[in-house]
TIDOFI-895657 format. One record per residue (C-alpha): residue number from 1; residue in one letter; x, z, y. Coordinates in nm, 3 decimals. Last residue first. Example, Ala and Ser with C-alpha at 12.3 -4.5 7.8 and 13.67 -1.06 7.14 Angstrom:
! residues 2
PT   seq   type        c1        c3        c2
PT     2      s     1.367     0.714    -0.106
PT     1      a     1.230     0.780    -0.450
! end
This chain:
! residues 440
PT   seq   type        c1        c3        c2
PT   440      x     1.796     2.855    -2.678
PT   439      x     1.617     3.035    -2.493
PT   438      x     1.743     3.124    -2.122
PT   437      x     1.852     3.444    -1.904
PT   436      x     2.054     3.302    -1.682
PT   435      x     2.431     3.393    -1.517
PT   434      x     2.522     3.164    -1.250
PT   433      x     2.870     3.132    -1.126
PT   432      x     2.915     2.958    -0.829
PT   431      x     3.284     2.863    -0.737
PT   430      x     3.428     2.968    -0.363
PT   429      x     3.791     3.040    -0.524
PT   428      x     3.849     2.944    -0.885
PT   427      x     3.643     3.156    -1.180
PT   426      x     3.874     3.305    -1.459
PT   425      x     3.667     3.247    -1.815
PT   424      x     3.842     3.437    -2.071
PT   423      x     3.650     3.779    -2.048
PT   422      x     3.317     3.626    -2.004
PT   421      x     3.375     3.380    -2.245
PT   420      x     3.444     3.039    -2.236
PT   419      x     3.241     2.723    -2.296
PT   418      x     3.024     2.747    -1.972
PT   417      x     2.745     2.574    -1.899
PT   416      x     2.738     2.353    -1.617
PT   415      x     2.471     2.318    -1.301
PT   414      x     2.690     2.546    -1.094
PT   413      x     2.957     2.717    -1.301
PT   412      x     2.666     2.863    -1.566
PT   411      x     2.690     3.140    -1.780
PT   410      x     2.354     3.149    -2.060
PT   409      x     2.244     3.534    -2.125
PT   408      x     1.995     3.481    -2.427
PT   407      x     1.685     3.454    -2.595
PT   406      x     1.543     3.333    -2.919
PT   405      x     1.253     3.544    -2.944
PT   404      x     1.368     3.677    -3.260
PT   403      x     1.669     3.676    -3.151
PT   402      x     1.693     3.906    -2.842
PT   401      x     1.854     3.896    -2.535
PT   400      x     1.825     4.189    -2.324
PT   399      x     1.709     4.312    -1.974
PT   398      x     1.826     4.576    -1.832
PT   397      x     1.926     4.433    -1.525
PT   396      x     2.169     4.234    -1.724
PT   395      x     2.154     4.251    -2.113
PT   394      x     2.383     4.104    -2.418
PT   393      x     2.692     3.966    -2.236
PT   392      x     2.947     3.908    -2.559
PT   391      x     3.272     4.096    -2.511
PT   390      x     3.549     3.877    -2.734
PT   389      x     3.489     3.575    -2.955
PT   388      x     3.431     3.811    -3.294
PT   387      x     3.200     4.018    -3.097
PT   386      x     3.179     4.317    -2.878
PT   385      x     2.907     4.429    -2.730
PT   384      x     2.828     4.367    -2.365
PT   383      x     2.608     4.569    -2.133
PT   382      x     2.494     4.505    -1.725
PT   381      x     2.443     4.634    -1.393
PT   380      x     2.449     4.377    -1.171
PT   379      x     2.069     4.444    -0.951
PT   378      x     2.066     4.816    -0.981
PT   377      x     2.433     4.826    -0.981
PT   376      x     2.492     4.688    -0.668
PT   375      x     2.840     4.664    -0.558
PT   374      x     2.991     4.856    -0.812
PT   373      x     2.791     4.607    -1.077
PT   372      x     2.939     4.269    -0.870
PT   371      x     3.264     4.455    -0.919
PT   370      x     3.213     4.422    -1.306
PT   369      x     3.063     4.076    -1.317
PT   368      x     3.352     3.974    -1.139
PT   367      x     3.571     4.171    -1.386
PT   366      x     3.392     4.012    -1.631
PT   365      x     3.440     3.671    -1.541
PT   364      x     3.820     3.681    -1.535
PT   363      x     4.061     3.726    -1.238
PT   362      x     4.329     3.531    -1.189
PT   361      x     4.328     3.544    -0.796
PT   360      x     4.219     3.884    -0.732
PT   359      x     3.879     3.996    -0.695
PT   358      x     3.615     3.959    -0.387
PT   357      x     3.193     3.924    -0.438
PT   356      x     2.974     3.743    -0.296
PT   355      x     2.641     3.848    -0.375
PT   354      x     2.276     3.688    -0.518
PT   353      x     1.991     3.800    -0.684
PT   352      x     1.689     3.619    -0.845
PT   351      x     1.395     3.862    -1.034
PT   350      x     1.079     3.804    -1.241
PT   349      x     1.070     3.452    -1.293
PT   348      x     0.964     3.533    -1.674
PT   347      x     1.202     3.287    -1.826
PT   346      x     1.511     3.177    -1.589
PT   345      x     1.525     3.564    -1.506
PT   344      x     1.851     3.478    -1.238
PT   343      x     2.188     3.663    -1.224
PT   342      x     2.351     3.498    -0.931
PT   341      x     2.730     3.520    -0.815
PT   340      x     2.967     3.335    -0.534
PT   339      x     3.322     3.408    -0.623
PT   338      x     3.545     3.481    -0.330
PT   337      x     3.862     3.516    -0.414
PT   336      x     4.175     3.727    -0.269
PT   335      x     4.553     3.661    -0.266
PT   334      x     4.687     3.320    -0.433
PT   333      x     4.529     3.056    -0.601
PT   332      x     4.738     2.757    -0.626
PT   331      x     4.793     2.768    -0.985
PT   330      x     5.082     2.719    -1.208
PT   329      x     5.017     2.700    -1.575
PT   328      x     5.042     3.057    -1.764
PT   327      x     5.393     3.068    -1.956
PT   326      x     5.377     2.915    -2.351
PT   325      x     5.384     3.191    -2.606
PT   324      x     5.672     3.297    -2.700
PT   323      x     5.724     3.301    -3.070
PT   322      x     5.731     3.547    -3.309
PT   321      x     5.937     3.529    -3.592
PT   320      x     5.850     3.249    -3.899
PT   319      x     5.551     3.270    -4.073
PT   318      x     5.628     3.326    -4.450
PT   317      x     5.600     3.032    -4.675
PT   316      x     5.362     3.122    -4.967
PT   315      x     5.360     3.413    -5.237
PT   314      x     5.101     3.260    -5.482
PT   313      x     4.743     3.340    -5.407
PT   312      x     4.583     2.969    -5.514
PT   311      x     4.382     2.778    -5.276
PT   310      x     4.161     2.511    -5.432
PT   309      x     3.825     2.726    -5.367
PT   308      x     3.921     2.718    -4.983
PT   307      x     3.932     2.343    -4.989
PT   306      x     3.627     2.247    -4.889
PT   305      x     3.685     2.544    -4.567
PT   304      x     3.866     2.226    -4.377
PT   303      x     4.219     2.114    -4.402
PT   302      x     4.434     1.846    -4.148
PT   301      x     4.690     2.073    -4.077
PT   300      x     4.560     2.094    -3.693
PT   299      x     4.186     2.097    -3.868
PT   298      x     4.289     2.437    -4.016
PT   297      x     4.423     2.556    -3.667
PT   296      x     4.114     2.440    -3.468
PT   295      x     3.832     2.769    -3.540
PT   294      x     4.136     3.025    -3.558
PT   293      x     4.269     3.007    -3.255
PT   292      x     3.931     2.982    -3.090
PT   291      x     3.885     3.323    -3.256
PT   290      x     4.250     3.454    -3.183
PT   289      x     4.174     3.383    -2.794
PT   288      x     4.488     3.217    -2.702
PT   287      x     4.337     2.876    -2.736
PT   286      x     4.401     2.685    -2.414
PT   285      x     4.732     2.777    -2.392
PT   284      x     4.866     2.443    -2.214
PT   283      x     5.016     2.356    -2.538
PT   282      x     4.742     2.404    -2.796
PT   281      x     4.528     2.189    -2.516
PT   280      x     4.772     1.937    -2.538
PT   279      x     4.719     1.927    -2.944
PT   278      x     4.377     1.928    -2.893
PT   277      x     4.400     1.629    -2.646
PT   276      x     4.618     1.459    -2.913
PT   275      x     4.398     1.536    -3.233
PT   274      x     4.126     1.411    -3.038
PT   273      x     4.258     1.082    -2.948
PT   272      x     4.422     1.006    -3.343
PT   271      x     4.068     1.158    -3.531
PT   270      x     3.970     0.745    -3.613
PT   269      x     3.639     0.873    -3.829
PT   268      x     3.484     0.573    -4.048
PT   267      x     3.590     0.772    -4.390
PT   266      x     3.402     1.040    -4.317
PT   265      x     3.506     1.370    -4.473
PT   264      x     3.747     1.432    -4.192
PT   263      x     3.462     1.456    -3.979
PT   262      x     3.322     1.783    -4.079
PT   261      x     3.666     1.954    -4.001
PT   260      x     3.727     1.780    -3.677
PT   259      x     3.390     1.910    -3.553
PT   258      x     3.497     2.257    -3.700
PT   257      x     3.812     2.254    -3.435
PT   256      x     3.632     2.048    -3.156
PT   255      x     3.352     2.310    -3.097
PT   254      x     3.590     2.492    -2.876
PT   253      x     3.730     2.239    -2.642
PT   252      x     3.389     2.133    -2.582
PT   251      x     3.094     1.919    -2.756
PT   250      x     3.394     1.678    -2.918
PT   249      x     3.709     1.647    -2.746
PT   248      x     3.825     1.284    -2.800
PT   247      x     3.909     1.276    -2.369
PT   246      x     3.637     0.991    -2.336
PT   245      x     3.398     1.252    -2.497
PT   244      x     3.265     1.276    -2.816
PT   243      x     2.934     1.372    -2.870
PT   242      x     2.786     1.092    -3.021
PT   241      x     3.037     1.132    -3.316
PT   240      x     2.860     1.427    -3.388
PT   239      x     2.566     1.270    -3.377
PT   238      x     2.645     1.023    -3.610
PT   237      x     2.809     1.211    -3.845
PT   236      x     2.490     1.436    -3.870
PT   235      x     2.327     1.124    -3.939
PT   234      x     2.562     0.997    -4.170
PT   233      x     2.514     1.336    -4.372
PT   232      x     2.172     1.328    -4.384
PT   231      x     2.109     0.962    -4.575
PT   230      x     2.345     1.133    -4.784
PT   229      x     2.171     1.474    -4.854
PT   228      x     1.834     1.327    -4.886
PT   227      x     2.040     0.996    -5.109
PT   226      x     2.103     1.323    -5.354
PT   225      x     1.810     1.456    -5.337
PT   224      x     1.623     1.148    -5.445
PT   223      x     1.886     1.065    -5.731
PT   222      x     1.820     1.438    -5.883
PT   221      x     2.022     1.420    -6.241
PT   220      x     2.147     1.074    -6.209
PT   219      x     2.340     1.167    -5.872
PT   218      x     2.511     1.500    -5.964
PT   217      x     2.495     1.706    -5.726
PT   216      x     2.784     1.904    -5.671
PT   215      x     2.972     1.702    -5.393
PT   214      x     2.661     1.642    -5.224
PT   213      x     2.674     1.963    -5.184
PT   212      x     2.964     2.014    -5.065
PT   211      x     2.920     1.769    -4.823
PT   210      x     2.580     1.904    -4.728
PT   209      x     2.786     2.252    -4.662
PT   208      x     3.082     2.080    -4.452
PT   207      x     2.827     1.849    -4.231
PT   206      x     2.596     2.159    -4.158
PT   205      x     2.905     2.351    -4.081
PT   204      x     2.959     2.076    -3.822
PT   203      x     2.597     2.044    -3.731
PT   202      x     2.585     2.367    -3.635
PT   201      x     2.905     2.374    -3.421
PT   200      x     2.843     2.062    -3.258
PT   199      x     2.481     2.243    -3.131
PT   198      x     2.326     1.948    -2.904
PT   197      x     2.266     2.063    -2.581
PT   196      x     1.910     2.024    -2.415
PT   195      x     1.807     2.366    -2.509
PT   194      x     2.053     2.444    -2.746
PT   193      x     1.960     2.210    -3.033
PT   192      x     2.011     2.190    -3.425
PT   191      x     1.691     2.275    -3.490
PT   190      x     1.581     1.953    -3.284
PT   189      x     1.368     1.794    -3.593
PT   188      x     1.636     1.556    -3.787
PT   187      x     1.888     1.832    -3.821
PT   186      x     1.615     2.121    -3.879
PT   185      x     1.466     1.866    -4.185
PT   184      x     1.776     1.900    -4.375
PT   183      x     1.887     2.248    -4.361
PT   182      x     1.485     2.281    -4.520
PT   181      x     1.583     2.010    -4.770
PT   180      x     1.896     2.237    -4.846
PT   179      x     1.673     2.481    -4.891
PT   178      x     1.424     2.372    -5.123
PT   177      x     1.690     2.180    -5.315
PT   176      x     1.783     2.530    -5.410
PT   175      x     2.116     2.658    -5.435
PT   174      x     2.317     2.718    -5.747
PT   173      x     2.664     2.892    -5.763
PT   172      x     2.958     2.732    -5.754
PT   171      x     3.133     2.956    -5.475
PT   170      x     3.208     2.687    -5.256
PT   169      x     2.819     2.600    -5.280
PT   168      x     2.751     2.943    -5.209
PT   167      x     2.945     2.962    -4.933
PT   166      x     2.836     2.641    -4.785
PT   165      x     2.468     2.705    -4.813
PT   164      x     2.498     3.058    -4.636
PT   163      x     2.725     2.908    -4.408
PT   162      x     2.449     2.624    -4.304
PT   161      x     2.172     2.902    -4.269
PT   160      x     2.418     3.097    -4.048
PT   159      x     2.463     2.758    -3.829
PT   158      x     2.065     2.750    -3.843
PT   157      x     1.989     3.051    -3.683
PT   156      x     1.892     3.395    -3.741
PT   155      x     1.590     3.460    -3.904
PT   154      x     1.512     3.083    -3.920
PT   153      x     1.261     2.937    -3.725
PT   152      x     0.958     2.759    -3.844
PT   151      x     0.777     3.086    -3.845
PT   150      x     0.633     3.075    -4.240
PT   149      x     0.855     2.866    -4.390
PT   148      x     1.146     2.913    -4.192
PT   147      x     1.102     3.262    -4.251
PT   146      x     1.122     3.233    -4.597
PT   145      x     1.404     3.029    -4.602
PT   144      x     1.623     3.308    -4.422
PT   143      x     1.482     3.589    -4.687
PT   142      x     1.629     3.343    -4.927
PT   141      x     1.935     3.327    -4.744
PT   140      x     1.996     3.672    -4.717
PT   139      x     1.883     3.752    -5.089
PT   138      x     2.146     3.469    -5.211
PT   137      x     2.425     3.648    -4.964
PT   136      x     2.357     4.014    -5.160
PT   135      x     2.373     3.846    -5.481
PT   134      x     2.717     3.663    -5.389
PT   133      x     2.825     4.022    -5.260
PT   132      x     2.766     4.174    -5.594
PT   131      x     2.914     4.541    -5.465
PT   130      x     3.097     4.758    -5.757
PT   129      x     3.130     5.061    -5.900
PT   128      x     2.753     5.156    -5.939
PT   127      x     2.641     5.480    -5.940
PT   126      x     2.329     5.421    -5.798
PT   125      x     2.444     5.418    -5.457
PT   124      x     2.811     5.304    -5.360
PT   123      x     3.069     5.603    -5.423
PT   122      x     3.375     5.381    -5.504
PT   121      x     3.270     5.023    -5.404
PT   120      x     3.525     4.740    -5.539
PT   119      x     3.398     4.374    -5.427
PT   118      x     3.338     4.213    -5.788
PT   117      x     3.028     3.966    -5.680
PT   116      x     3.264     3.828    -5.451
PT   115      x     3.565     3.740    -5.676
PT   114      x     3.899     3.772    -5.473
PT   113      x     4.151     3.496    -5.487
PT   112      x     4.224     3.523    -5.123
PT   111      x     4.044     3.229    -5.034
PT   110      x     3.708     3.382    -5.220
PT   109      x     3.720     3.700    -5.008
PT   108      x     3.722     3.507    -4.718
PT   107      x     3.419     3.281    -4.818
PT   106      x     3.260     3.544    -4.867
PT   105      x     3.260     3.787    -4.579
PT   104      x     3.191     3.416    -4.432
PT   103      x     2.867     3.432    -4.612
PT   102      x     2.781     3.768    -4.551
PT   101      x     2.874     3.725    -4.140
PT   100      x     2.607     3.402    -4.176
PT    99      x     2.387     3.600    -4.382
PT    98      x     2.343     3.913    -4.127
PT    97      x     2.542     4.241    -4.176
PT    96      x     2.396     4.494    -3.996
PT    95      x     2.441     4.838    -4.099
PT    94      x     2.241     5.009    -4.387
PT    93      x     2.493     5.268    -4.414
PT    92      x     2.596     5.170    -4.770
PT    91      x     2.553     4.798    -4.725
PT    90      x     2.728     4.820    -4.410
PT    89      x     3.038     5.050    -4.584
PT    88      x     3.032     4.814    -4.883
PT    87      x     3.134     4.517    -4.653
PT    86      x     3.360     4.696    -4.447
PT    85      x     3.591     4.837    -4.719
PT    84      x     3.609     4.397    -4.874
PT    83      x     3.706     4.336    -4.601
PT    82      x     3.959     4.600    -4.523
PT    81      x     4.116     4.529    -4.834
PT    80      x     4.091     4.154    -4.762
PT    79      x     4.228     4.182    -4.386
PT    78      x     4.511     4.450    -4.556
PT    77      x     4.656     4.147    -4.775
PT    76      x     4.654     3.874    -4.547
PT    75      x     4.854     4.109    -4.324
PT    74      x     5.095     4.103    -4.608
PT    73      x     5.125     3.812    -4.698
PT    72      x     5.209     3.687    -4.364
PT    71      x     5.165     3.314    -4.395
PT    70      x     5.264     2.933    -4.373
PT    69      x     5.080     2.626    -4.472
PT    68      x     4.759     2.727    -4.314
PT    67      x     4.389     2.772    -4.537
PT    66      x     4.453     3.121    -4.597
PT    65      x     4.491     3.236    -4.193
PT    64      x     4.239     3.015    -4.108
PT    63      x     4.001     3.191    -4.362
PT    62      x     4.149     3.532    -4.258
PT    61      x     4.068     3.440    -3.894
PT    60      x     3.692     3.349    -3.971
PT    59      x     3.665     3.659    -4.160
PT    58      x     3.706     3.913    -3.861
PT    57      x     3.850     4.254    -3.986
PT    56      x     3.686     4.516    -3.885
PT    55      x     3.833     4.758    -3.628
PT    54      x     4.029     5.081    -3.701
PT    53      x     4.224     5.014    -3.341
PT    52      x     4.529     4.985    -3.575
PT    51      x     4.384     4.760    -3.837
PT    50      x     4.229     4.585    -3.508
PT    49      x     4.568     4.586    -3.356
PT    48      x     4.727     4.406    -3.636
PT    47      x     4.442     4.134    -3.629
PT    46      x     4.504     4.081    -3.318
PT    45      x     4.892     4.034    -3.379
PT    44      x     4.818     3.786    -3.727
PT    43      x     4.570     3.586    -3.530
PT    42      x     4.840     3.518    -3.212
PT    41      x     5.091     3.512    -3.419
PT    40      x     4.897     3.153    -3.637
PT    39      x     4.833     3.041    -3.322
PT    38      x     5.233     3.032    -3.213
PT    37      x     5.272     2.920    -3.573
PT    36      x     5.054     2.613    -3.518
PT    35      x     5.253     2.488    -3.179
PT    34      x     5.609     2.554    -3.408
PT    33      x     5.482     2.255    -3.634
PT    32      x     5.461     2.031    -3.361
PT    31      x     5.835     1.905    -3.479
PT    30      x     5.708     1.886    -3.828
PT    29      x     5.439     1.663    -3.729
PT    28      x     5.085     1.837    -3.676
PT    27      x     4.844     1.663    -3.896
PT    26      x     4.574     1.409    -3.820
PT    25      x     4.788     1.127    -4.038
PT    24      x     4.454     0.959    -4.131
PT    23      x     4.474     0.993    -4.495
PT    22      x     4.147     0.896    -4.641
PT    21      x     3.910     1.161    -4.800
PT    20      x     3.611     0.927    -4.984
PT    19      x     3.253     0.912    -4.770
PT    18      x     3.228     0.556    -4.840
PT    17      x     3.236     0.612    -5.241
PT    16      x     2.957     0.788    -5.194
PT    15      x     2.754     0.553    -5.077
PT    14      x     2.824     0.334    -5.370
PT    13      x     2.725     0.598    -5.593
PT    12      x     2.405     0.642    -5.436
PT    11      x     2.291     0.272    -5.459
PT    10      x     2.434     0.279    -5.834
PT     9      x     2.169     0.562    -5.880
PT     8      x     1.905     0.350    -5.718
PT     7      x     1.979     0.036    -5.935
PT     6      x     2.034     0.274    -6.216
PT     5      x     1.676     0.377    -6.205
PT     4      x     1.469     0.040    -6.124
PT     3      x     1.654    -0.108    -6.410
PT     2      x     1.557     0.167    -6.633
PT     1      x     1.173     0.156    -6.478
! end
């Protein structure tokens, strides 16, 4: 039974020892250092004009922002204040705040040296002075687990579930093995799916919270989880890795930031081609949205969120001036476009319309969708609500997306999804843009 025991824990061990950090020189070099500051302007000027604009901070920025070798203190600063204001205002006002927002709200905090469960709340109910935010995420995910285990679908989704696991794992605080197993089993049984597309994303932060885990469990205490979580973790790099294209982007353009993050913990990962078409792509101005900005600067320094409990809040390297950012690529398209445009009920069948409509060369998505809507508005009319990517499409024709029953507003050029948004995504002359309602 001894023998039987250390032969299994020295069985884990050794696969640990696989998944080592190695140095694969997937940094920027100092002369492509001036490629990560333009980002780095473009996340520290939106997130000016949110303070402005009295928006909420976004948390995925701040983490980017924290985890980069150069900084503006002092923007840095007023994201956590207004953080940590937002946080205890949606709690207050009953708001919502899902776990995967909670768990970032988190993770932010933590990278600027803030404690969670110590977020300051003048006035909060019950005279209390301050908001536990690490017992507010441990509710969310619990209430996440439970419907997994009675609905087989999480409340949200499973990239929340993995945040929720990662945060708290960052955060050194104890998560069951009955979730992780449950974060688990959705890798091996589709959860991890978009309809026929494999979720990068997901399994990225997947990747990053098993890792951490892994990280924390110590092998001759629960041997069976641990090999659970390792056995997982080459599958997940697996798939990943499956989704590489010849380019070295992984999923899309955007995925390829986290994707790069998960993968740095592998030791079999060669990151040289991807690194160099994202580093093309940073060029070209692929990733002037401050969100997709801030999803592939860490892994252009080579860092993922593992390290966010490392940083310390020292006064670091200021971000150098404001740089211009590289002038829009030439394009033939001149004058007027025709864009060809269908909003289709992929679900229920109920309703298929088509128009051409006319815009300017350069125009985006939405202001198709928007003349489409002039046109016709019974048949184009639609809503968006902001999110952290930009306006996010959340009903045509009336009729809405919803979560719980897992649907959504898919764009399609053609047959292909798109990986931009609505407002990013400028259509070339004759394309067909379908937008379906789908599940995911």
């Amino acid at each position: 039974m001894a023998v039987g025991y250390v032969s299994v824990a020295l069985a884990v061990l050794l696969q640990f020892s696989a998944w080592l950090p190695v140095s694969l020189q997937c940094s920027v070099s100092e002369n492509q250092t001036g490629q990560v500051i333009r980002l780095l302007n473009i996340m520290v000027q939106s997130e000016n004009s949110s303070a402005a604009n009295g928006f909420a901070p976004n948390p995925s920025i701040l983490l980017a922002l924290r985890l980069a070798s150069y900084h503006d203190n002092a923007t840095e600063r007023g994201m956590l204040g207004r953080l940590q204001a937002d946080a205890v205002n949606r709690v207050q006002k009953g708001l919502t705040f899902s776990s995967g927002t909670v768990a970032l709200y988190c993770m932010a905090m933590q990278a600027c040296c803030a404690d969670p469960s110590l977020t300051p709340a003048p006035g909060l109910k019950g005279g209390k002075k301050v908001l536990d935010m690490i017992k507010l995420l441990e509710r969310k995910l619990k209430g996440e687990i439970e419907n997994i285990d009675s609905k087989h679908v999480p409340l949200t989704n499973y990239y929340q579930v993995g945040l929720d696991i990662l945060a708290l794992c960052m955060m050194g605080k104890p998560v069951t093995s009955h979730s992780v197993q449950r974060l688990i089993a959705a890798s091996d049984n589709g959860g991890f799916s978009q309809g026929k597309s494999y979720s990068v994303d997901t399994a990225s932060i997947a990747v990053l919270a098993l890792t951490c885990m892994r990280r924390s469990v110590k092998p001759h205490v629960s041997v069976i989880l641990s090999l659970k979580i390792q056995n997982a973790l080459n599958r997940l790099i697996k798939n990943i890795l499956q989704e590489t294209k010849s380019d070295g982007l992984i999923g899309n353009i955007y995925s390829t930031g986290l994707a790069m993050q998960a993968l740095s913990v592998a030791s079999t990962y060669n990151c040289s081609s991807t690194f160099q078409t994202v580093l093309e792509h940073v060029v070209s101005g692929s990733f002037e949205n401050p969100m997709a900005a801030s999803q592939v600067t860490p892994s252009l320094e080579n860092r993922n969120y593992l390290e966010l409990n490392k940083l310390d809040c020292k006064e670091f390297k200021k971000i150098p001036a404001v740089l211009p950012l590289p002038p829009a690529p030439p394009t033939a398209q001149q004058g007027v476009l025709t864009i060809h445009y269908t909003v289709e009920d992929g679900i229920h069948n109920i309703f298929k319309d088509h128009i051409d409509v006319k815009v300017p060369a350069g125009s985006s998505l939405l202001r198709v969708m928007e003349e489409a809507a002039k046109i016709s508005p019974a048949k184009f009319s639609f809503t968006v609500v902001q999110s952290s990517w930009g306006p996010f499409v959340s009903s045509i024709q009336g009729l809405a997306g919803n979560t719980n029953d897992q649907t959504y507003w898919q764009f399609l050029s053609g047959s292909t999804a798109l990986d931009q948004g609505v407002a990013d995504y400028k259509p070339h002359d004759g394309e067909i843009i379908v937008a379906k309602f789908s599940k995911y």
